[in-house]
Each structure stands twice: as structure tokens, then as C-alpha cells.
C-alpha positions as CSV (number, residue, x, y, z in Angstrom):
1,X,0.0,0.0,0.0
2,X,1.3,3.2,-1.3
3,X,0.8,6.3,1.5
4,X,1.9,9.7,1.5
5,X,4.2,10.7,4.2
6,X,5.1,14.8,4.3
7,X,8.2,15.9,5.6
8,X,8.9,16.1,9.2
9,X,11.0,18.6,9.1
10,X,10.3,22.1,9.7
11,X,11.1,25.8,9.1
12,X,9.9,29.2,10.6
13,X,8.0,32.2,8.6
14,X,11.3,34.3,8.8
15,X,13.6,32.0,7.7
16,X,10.9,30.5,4.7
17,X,10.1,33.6,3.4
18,X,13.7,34.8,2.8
19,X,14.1,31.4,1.6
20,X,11.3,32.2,-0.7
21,X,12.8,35.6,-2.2
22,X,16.1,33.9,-3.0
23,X,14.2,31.0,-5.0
24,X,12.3,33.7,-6.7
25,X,15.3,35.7,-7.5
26,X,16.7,32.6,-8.6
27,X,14.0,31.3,-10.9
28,X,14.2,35.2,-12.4
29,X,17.7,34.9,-13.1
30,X,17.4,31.5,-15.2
31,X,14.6,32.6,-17.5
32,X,11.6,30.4,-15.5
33,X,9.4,33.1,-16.1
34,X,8.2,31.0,-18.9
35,X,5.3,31.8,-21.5
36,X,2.0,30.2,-21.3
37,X,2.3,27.1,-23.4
38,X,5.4,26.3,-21.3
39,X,3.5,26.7,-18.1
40,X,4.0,23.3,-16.0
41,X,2.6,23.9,-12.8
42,X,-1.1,23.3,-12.2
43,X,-3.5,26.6,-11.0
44,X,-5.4,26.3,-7.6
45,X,-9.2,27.7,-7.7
46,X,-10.5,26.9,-4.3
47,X,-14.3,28.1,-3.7
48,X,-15.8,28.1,-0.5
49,X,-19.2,28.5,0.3
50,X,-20.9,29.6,3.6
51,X,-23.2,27.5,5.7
52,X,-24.1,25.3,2.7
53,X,-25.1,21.1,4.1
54,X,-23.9,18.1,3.0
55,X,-27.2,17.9,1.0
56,X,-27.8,21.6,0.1
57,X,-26.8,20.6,-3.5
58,X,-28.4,19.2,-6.4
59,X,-25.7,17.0,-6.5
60,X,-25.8,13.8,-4.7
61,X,-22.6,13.4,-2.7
62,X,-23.4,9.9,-1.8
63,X,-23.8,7.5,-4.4
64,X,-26.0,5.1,-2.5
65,X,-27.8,7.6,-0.3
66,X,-30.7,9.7,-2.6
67,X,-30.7,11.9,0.3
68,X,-27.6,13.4,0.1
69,X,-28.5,15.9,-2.4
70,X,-31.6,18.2,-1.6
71,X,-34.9,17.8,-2.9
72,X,-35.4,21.7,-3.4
73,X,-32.4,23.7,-4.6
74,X,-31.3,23.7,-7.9
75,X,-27.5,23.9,-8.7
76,X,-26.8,23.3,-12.6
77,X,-22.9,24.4,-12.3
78,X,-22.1,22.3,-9.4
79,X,-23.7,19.3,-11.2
80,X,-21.5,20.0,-14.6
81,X,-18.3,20.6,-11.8
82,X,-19.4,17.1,-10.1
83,X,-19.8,15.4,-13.9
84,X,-16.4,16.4,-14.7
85,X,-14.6,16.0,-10.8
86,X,-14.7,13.7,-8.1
87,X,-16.7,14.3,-5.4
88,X,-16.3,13.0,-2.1
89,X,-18.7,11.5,0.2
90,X,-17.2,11.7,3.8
91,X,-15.6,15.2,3.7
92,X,-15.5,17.3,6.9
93,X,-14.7,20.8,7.3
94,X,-12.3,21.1,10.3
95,X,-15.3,22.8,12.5
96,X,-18.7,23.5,12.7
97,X,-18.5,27.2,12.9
98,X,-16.9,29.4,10.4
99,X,-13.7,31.2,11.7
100,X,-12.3,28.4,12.9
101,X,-12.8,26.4,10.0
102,X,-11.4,29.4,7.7
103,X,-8.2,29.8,10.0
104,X,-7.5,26.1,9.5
105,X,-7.8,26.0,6.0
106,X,-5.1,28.7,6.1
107,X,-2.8,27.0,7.9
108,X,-3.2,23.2,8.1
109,X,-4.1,23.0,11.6
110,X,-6.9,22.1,13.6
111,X,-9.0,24.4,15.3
112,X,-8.0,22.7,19.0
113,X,-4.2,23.1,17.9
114,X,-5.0,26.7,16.5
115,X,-6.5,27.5,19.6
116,X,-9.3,29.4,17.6
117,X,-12.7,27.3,18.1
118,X,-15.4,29.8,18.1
119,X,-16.4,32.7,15.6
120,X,-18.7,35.0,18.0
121,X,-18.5,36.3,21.3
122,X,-18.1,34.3,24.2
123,X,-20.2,33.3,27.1
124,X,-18.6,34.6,30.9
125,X,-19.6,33.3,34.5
126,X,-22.2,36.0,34.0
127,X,-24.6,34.1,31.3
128,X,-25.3,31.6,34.1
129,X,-24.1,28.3,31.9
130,X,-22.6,25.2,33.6
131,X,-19.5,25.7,32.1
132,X,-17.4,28.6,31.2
133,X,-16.0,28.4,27.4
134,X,-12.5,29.4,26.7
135,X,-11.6,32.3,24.9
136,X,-10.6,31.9,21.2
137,X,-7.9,34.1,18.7
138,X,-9.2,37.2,16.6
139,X,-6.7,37.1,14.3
140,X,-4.5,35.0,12.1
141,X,-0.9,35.4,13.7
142,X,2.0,36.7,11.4
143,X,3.9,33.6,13.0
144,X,1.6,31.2,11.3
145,X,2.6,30.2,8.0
146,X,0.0,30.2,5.2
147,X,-0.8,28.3,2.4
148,X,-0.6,31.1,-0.2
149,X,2.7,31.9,1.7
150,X,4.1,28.0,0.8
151,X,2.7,28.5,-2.9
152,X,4.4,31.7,-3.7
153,X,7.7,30.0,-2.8
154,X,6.6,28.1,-5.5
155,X,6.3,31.2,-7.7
156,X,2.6,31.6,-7.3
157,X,0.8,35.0,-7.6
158,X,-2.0,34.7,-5.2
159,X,-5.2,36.1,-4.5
160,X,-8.2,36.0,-2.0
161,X,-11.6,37.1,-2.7
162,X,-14.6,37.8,-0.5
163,X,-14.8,36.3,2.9
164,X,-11.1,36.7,5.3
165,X,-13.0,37.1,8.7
166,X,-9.4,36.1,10.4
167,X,-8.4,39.8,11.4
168,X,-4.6,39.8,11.3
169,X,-4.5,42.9,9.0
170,X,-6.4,40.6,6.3
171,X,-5.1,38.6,3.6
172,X,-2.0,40.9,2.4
173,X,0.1,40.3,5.1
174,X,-0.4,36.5,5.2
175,X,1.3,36.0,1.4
176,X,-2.0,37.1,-0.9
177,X,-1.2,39.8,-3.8
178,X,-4.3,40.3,-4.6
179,X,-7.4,40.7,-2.1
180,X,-10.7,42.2,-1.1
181,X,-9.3,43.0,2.4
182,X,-10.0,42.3,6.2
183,X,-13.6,41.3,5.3
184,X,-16.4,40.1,7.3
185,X,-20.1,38.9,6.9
186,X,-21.3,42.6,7.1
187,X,-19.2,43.3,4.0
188,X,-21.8,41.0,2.1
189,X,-24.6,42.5,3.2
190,X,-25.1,45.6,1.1
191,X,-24.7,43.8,-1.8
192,X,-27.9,43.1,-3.1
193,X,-29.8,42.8,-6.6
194,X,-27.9,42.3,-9.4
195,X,-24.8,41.3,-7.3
196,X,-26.2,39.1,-4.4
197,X,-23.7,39.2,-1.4
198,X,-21.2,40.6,-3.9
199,X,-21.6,36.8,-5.5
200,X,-21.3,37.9,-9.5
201,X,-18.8,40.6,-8.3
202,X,-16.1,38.5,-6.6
203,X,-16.5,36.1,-10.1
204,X,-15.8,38.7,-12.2
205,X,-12.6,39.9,-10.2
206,X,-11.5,36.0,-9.9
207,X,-11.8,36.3,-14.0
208,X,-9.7,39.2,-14.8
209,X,-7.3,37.7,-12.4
210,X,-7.2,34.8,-13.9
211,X,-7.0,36.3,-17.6
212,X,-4.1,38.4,-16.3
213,X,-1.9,36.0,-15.0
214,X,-2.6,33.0,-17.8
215,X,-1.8,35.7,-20.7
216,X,1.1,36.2,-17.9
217,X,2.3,32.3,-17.7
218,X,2.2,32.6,-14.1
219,X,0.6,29.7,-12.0
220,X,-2.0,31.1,-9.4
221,X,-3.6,30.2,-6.6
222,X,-7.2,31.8,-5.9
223,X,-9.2,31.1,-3.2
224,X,-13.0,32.3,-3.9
225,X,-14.3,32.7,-0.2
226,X,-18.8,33.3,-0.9
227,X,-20.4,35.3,1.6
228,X,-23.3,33.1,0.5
229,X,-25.7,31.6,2.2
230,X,-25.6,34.6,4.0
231,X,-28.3,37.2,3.6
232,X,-30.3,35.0,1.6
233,X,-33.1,37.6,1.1
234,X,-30.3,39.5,-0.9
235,X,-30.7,36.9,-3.4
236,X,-31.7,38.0,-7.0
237,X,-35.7,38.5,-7.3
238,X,-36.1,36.7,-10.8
239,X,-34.2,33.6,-9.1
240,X,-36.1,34.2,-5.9
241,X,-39.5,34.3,-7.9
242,X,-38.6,31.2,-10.3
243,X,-38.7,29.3,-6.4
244,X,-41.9,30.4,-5.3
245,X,-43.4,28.7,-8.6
246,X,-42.1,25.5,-7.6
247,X,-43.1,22.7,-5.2
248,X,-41.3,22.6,-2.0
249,X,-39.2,19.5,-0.9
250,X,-39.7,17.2,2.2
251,X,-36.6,18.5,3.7
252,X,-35.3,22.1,2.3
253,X,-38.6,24.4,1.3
254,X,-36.6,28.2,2.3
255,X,-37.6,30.0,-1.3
256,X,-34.9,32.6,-0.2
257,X,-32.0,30.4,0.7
258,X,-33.5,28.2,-2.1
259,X,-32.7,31.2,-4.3
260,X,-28.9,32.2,-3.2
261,X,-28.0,28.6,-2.9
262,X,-28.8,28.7,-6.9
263,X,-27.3,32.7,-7.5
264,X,-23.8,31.3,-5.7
265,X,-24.1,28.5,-8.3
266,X,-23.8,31.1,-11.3
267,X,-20.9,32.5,-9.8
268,X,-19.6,29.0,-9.6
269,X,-20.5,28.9,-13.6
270,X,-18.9,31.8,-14.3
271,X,-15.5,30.5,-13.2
272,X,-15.8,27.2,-14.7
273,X,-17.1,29.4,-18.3
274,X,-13.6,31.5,-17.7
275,X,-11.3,28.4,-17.4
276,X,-12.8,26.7,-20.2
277,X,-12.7,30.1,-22.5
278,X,-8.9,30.7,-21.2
279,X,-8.1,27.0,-22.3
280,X,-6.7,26.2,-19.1
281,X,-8.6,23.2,-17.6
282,X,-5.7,20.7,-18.6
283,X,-3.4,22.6,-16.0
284,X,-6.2,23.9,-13.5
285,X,-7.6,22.6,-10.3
286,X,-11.3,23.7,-9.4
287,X,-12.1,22.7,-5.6
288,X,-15.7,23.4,-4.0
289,X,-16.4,22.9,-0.5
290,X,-18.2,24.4,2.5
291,X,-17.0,26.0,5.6
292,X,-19.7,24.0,7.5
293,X,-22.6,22.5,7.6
294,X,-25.9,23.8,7.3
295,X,-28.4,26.3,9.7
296,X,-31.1,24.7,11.2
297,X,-30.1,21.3,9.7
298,X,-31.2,18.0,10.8
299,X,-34.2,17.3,9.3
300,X,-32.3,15.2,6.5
301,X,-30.8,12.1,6.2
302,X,-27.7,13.4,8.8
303,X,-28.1,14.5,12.3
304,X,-27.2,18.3,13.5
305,X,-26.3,21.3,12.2
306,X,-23.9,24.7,12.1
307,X,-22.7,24.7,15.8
308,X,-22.7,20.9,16.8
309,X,-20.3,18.1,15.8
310,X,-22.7,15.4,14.8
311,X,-22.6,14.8,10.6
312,X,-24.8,17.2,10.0
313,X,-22.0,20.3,11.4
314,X,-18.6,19.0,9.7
315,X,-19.9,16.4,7.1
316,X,-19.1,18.5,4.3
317,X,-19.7,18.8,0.2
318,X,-16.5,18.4,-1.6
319,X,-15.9,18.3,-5.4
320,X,-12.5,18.6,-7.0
321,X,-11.9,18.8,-10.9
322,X,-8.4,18.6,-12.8
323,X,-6.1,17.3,-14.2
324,X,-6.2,13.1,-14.1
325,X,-9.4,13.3,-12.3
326,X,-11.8,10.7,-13.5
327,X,-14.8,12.4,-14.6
328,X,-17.6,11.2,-12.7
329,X,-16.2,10.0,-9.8
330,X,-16.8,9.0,-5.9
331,X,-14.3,8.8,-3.4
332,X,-15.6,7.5,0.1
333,X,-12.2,7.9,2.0
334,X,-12.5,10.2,4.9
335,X,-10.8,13.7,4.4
336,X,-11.2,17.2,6.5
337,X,-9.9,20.3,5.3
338,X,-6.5,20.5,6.7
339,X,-5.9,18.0,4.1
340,X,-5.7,20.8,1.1
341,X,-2.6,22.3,2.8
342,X,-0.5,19.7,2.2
343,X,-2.2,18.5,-0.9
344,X,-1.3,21.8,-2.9
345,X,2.0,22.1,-1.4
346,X,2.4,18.8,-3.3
347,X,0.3,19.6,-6.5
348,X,2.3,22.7,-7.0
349,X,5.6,21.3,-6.8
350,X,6.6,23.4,-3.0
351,X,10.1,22.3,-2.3
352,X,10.6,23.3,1.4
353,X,9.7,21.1,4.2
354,X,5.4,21.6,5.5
355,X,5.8,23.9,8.6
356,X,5.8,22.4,11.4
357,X,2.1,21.2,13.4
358,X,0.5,20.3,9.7
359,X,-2.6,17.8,10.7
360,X,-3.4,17.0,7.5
361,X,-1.9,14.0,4.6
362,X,-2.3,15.1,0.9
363,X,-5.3,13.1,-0.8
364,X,-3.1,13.9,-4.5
365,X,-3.2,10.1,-4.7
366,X,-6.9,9.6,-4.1
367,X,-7.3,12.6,-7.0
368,X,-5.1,10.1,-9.5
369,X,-7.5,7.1,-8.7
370,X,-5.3,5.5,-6.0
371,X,-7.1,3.6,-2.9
372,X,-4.6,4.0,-0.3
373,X,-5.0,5.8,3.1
374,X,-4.5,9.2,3.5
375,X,-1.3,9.4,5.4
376,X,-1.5,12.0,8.4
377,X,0.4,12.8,11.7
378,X,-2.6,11.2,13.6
379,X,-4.3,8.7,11.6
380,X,-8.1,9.3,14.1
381,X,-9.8,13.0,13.2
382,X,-10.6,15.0,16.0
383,X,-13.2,18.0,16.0
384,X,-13.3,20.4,19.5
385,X,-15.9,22.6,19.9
386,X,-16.0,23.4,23.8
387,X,-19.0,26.1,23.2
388,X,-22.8,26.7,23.7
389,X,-24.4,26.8,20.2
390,X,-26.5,23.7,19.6
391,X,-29.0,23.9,22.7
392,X,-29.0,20.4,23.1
393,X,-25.5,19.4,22.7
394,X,-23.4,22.1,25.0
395,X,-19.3,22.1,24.7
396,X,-18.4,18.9,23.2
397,X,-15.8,17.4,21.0
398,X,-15.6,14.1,18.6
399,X,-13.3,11.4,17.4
400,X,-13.6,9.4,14.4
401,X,-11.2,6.5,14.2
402,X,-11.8,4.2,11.1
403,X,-15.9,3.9,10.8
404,X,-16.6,4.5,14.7
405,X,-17.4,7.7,15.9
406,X,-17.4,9.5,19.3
407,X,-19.0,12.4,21.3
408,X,-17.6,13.3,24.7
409,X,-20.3,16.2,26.4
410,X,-18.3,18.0,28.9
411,X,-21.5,19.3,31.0
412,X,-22.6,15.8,31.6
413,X,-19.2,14.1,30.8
414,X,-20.9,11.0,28.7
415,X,-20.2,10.0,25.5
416,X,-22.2,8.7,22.0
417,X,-20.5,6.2,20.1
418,X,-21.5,5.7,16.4
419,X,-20.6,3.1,13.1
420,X,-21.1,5.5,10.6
421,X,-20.8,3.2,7.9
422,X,-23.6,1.8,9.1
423,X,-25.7,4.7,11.0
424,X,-24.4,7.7,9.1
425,X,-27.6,9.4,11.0
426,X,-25.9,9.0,14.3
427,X,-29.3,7.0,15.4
428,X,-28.1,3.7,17.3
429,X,-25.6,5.0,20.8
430,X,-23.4,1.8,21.2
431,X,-21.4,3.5,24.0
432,X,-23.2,0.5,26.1
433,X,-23.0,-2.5,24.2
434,X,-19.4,-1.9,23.1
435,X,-17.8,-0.3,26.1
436,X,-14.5,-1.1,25.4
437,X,-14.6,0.3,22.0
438,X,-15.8,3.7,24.0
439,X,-13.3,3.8,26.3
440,X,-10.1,3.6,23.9
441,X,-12.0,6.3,21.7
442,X,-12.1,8.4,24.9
443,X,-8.7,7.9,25.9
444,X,-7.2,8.8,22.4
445,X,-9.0,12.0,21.9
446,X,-8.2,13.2,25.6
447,X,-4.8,12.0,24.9
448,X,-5.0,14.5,21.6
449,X,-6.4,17.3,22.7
450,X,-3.5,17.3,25.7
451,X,-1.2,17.1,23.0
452,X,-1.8,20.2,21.0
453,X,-2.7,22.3,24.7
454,X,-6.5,22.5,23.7
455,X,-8.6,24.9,25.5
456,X,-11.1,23.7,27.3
457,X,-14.2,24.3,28.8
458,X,-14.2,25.1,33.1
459,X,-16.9,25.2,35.6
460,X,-18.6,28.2,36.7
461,X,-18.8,29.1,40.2
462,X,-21.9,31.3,39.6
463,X,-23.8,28.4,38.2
464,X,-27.3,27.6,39.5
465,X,-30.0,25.5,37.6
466,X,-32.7,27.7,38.4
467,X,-34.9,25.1,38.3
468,X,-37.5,24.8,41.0
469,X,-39.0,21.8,42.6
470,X,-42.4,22.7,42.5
471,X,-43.0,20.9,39.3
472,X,-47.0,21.1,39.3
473,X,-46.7,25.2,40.1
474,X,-48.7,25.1,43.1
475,X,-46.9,27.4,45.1
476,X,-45.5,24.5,47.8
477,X,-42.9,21.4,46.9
478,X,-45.3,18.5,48.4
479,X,-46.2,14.9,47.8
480,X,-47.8,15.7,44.4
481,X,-44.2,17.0,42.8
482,X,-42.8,13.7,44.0
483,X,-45.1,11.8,42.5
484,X,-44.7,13.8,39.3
485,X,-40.6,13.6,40.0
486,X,-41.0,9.4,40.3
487,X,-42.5,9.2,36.9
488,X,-39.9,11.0,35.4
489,X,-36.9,9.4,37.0
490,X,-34.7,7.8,34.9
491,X,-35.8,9.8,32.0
492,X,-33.9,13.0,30.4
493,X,-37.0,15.0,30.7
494,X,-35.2,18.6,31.1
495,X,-37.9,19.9,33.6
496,X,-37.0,16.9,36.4
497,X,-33.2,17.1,35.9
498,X,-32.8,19.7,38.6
499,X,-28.7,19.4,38.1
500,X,-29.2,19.6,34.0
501,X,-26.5,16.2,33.9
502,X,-28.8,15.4,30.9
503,X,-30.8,12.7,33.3
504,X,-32.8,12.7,36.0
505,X,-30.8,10.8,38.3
506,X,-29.9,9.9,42.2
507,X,-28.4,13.7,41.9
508,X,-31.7,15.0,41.3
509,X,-33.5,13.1,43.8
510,X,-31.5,14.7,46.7
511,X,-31.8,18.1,45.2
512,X,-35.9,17.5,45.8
513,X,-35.6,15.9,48.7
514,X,-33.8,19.1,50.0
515,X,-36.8,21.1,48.7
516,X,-39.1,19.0,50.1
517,X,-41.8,20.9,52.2
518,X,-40.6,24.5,51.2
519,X,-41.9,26.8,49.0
520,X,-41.6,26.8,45.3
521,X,-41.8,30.5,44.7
């Protein structure tokens, strides 16, 4: 079995990016400046979309499973890219939220090791939760070596359109020449009809960069980063209008995200339209994949949404077309998003060693038709996501080691174990029946997330349930509230679990036995 192993070795910015000027310098001096038709190294044009599912496509990402495309939104391009590409069933972006997952896709680490795990602001002893979240980064440090930085070595001109939402100055200081700037979600939202979330806008300035440097014979690496599905009401009214006219699906029926799910597909057109008029697609790498999954998911085949780590918040659509990609493809190896890091390093010929921390293996031979295993540091994925977003779920983090899957809960401290190739919607818990397999899960991603000095959650000393005793509302905690409390014990019913440990439990008994006979006001 043939596996790709990266370098071990490292390097730091300083020292790469002088490194990087002498090998451009040097590649000057010998006339490598080459016309197009003597071009060798492939271009990079890596789109990512916003809050778009696993299924938000009309582009089923799972051969076997009909349910992995929507029933609803229409997206002609992304079925033409999928036709020509491989798409891959079990892709995960590396968090549910969006920051996080951006930062890594910079930089080749996870969000625990990045110590960036959250996008908005973050709950304090104040908000009254059971546990305090950490703190997360703001901005993309200047000591953190990019992946535009690694391809200019390479003699890349680079460029970043749209989306940055990392801080750090914005894309210019972290190795792209051409950019929008240190943009966020409210940059998106005055653009409205006939340039939805700036979708048409950011296509068009992709194109002439793209015309520029081919008619140049410089390689480039673009990344494309959609404000869409943001502001979907922004979307174009003709679109919006052609939606109202047809019948809903079981599972996605939202005309307006409906109707900038397809406008973000024309943008997607547009770029494919300007690699095939350019004549480039023989040397050019198109790559389409979300930042996360879906808002208010879960209603589809896969379980959760944006903010939680079940399927439905990382599983991810991924489709990648170039060169000696079988058309019409599936590939049902696991990958997550750290994997493109090293897998353009290698596409586009980067000499110098990965920096040092990379998490992901380069899926170049998967892209060529090869069946081994992608190679990484670690060979389980880990996702960390100590935070209150999903209601249900609270701070919790996941392991997935070969088909099994595991949830630890850090407010209640159990965990879910899943086979996902046979329960890909996280149904059947077989923590119980296979203990064992739960308990070596456990062990490894603790042992991970010690390894990279993940943040984690901490309990608040201002924490009180607020829950009362007095279940029938009567005024006094009597005989009647026990008799309520026995039919619920042993249940999860949230109003009888006065400790919110996710059951109602011995725990909970003494709490109302403490109550007993006092007022419930």
C-alpha cells in the first residue's frame, strides 16, 4: 500500500520567506518566467461556500444515499463541476462554525491546535451556563505560516476574494497579492440585486485575475471565499420568484436560501465558463467545499447542524476537478480540510519542508484514482468545539477512528459512540453495548487534545439551575411534585433534571428531597 508521508522537518516564517525571495530571485535569473504554453505547474481555484449542508446541493454526494442531495435547490454548475470532478462523500470541514474552519484552511491545523474554536463572542460566568468556554484568537498570527505563503515560494501569484473574517491585517500580510481585504459577513450584506452578497462581483474579479496572470504564464492560486448563504433575502428577485413557482421539498422548502443557494451557483458557472474560455482546464484545479454545515439542519438524512459536531456540522460537500481526475467520480475515503494544505503544497511542486504542526496527509493520490489511506500525523480526526451553540449538545468534541465515531459532552461528561458506515444518522448509541470500543476512543482524543494544549471548557462558580421543585406550580414542593418527579426518574426530561446532567438521576433526587416541604416560589 502506497501512503503519503510529508516531511517532518520544519522551518519558521522568517527563515521561509527569505528562503522564498532567493528562489524567486533565482528562478528570475534562469529565464523560469516561462510563457504560457510552457507553463508546467497546475493553478489552484479553491471556492468556499458559507453555511451550505452536505445535502444543500443538487448533486448527490453519496452515491447510495438519494438523500444526500436536496430535494429543493437547484445547482446546474455544481452538477457539470461534479460530472467532470470527483466528489467526495465523507468530507469534513475542520469545525462546525466558520472562523475556525477558515483559520484552518489557512494553515493546516486544527482548530484545538490553532486555539481558535469559536467565531462569535463568548459566554462569561455571567450568562449563568454550567460551564465557562475558553476564549478563542481574533486574528491569524503573522507567525503562522500560510498556504498562499508556501505556494508563492513556488512562484505563485495569489489572491483572496470575499470572505477573510481572520483579522490579522487581512489577507495581504499572510502572502496574498491580490485581495478584497480584512472582510467580514457585514461586508456582504449591502450587496444586493444584481450582485447578491457581492456573489457575480467576486466572479468577475476571480476572472480578470485569472485572464491576467494565464496571458502572464504565471501559476495562481485563488481562493473564492462566498459570503453566500448569508443574507439569503439579498438573493436575485427573478431567481427568488422562479422558487416560489415550484413545489417545496420534504426536507429544504426556504424559497430565499433556495434562491442564493442557486445565485452562488452562477458565480460557480462563471469561473468554470472562464477556465474553459482561457483554455486552461488541462493545467487547472477547481475545488468546492463548505465552511460548514448547514443552519437549522437536521431534518435530512444526517443529524445536527452549524454549531454541533454530529454529521450534519462538519460532514461537508467536496468536489475537486483537474487534471487526471476521472470524470464522474466518488471517493468514500475520509478527508477534512487541513488535508488541502498539504495536498497543494504537493500539486504545486513546493520544495521546502510543511511547517511544522500540519494535521493533514495530501489526498493527491486519491485525485489520481489511488485507494490507499490518506497518510497524516494522527491517523483518528478529532473536532473540538468546547462552546454553547447547539442547545441540546453544549461544549463537546468528537473522534472518528476508522468507521466508529465518538461524542464526549463536557456538561454531563458522557459519551455517543457511532458506526457510521452503518448509522451515518448518528441513530443507534453503542457507548453500552461496546464499552470497550468507547473507552479507547475516549482515551485517544483526551490524549489529543493534551497534545496540541486545547482549551477547554471550566466550571462556573456562579452556576445555579434555576430550576424549581415545585413541578405542578402550586406554590409549595409536596407529595404531588414527588409523584410527578418518580414518573420521570430515569428519564432525560429537562424539567426533572434539577442538576441539567442530561438525566434525572440519584443527583436530582437529593436536590428535591432538599426542597421538600418549602416553597416553590
Amino acid at each position: 500500500m502506497t501512503r503519503y508521508t510529508h516531511k517532518s522537518a520544519s522551518i519558521d516564517r522568517r527563515d521561509f520567506i527569505h528562503l522564498a525571495g532567493l528562489g524567486t530571485m533565482g528562478a528570475l535569473v534562469l529565464g523560469l518566467d516561462a510563457p504560457v504554453g510552457a507553463q508546467k505547474q497546475p493553478n489552484f481555484i479553491f471556492m468556499v461556500s458559507d453555511d451550505q449542508g452536505w445535502d444543500g446541493l443538487s448533486v448527490q454526494m453519496h452515491d447510495a444515499i438519494p438523500g444526500s442531495k436536496s430535494d429543493f435547490y437547484r445547482t446546474p454548475n455544481l452538477e457539470r463541476l461534479a460530472q467532470q470532478g470527483m466528489r467526495f462523500s465523507a468530507a469534513y470541514s475542520p469545525s462546525p462554525v466558520c472562523s475556525p474552519t477558515r483559520c484552518s484552511l489557512q494553515t493546516g491545523k486544527s482548530p484545538a491546535q490553532n486555539r481558535w474554536t469559536k467565531a462569535s463572542p463568548i459566554l462569561t460566568a455571567a450568562d449563568g451556563r454550567k460551564l465557562i468556554p475558553p476564549m478563542h484568537g481574533r486574528n491569524l498570527s503573522n507567525g503562522e505560516m500560510t498556504i498562499a505563503e508556501m505556494l508563492k515560494q513556488a512562484g505563485y501569484t495569489t489572491a483572496h476574494y470575499g470572505k477573510w473574517h481572520l483579522g490579522g491585517g487581512g489577507p495581504g500580510r499572510h502572502g496574498y497579492d491580490v485581495h478584497d481585504g480584512n472582510t467580514g459577513n457585514r461586508d456582504a450584506a449591502r450587496h444586493v440585486d444584481p450582485n447578491p452578497v457581492d456573489i457575480f462581483g467576486m466572479s468577475r474579479r476571480a476572472n480578470a485575475f485569472m485572464e491576467e496572470n494565464t496571458e502572464a504564464g504565471k501559476p495562481f492560486f485563488i481562493q473564492l471565499s462566498y459570503y453566500a448563504l448569508h443574507y439569503p433575502r439579498n438573493a436575485l428577485e427573478s431567481t427568488r420568484q422562479a422558487y416560489l413557482n415550484r413545489p417545496r421539498g420534504d426536507v429544504h422548502r426556504n424559497v430565499n436560501r433556495a434562491a442564493i443557494t442557486e445565485d452562488l451557483d452562477t458565480g460557480v458557472g462563471m469561473i468554470m465558463d472562464q477556465v474553459e474560455k482561457l483554455g486552461i482546464g488541462d493545467h487547472t484545479y477547481l475545488i468546492y467545499m463548505s465552511d460548514n454545515g448547514a443552519v437549522g439542519g437536521g431534518l435530512g438524512v444526517l443529524r445536527g447542524s452549524k454549531g454541533s459536531l454530529w454529521e450534519g456540522g462538519i460532514r461537508v460537500p467536496l468536489i475537486i476537478q483537474g487534471p487526471g481526475i476521472e470524470p464522474n467520480t466518488f471517493c468514500d475515503e475520509r478527508v477534512v480540510g487541513v488535508d488541502l494544505f498539504p495536498t497543494l503544497c504537493e500539486l504545486g511542486g513546493v520544495s521546502h519542508p510543511l511547517p511544522s504542526g500540519i494535521e493533514g496527509g495530501s489526498i493527491a493520490s486519491l485525485l489520481s484514482g489511488g485507494s490507499s489511506a490518506v497518510e497524516r500525523p494522527r491517523e483518528e480526526l478529532v473536532f473540538h468545539f468546547p462552546h454553547y451553540q447547539s442547545e441540546d449538545d453544549g461544549p463537546h468534541s468528537a473522534i472518528i477512528l476508522g468507521d466508529f465515531k465518538l461524542l464526549k459532552f463536557y456538561e454531563t461528561d458522557d459519551v455517543r459512540l457511532y458506526d457510521l458506515a452503518n448509522d451515518i444518522g448518528e441513530q443507534n448509541d453503542l457507548s453500552k453495548d461496546m464499552g470497550e470500543e468507547a473507552m479507547r476512543l475516549r482515551e485517544r482524543l483526551e490524549q489529543y487534545l493534551e497534545s496540541v494544549d486545547a482549551q477547554m471548557p471550566v466550571p462556573n462558580p456562579n452556576y445555579t439551575t434555576g430550576k424549581s421543585s415545585d413541578f405542578n406550580g402550586d406554590g409549595q414542593i409536596d407529595f404531588q411534585d414527588f409523584l410527578e418527579f418518580a414518573r420521570a426518574y430515569g428519564s432525560d426530561e429537562a424539567r426533572f433534571d434539577l442538576d441539567n446532567s442530561g438525566r434525572v438521576d440519584f443527583a436530582d433526587f437529593l436536590r428535591f428531597v432538599q426542597d421538600f416541604g418549602s416553597s416553590g416560589n
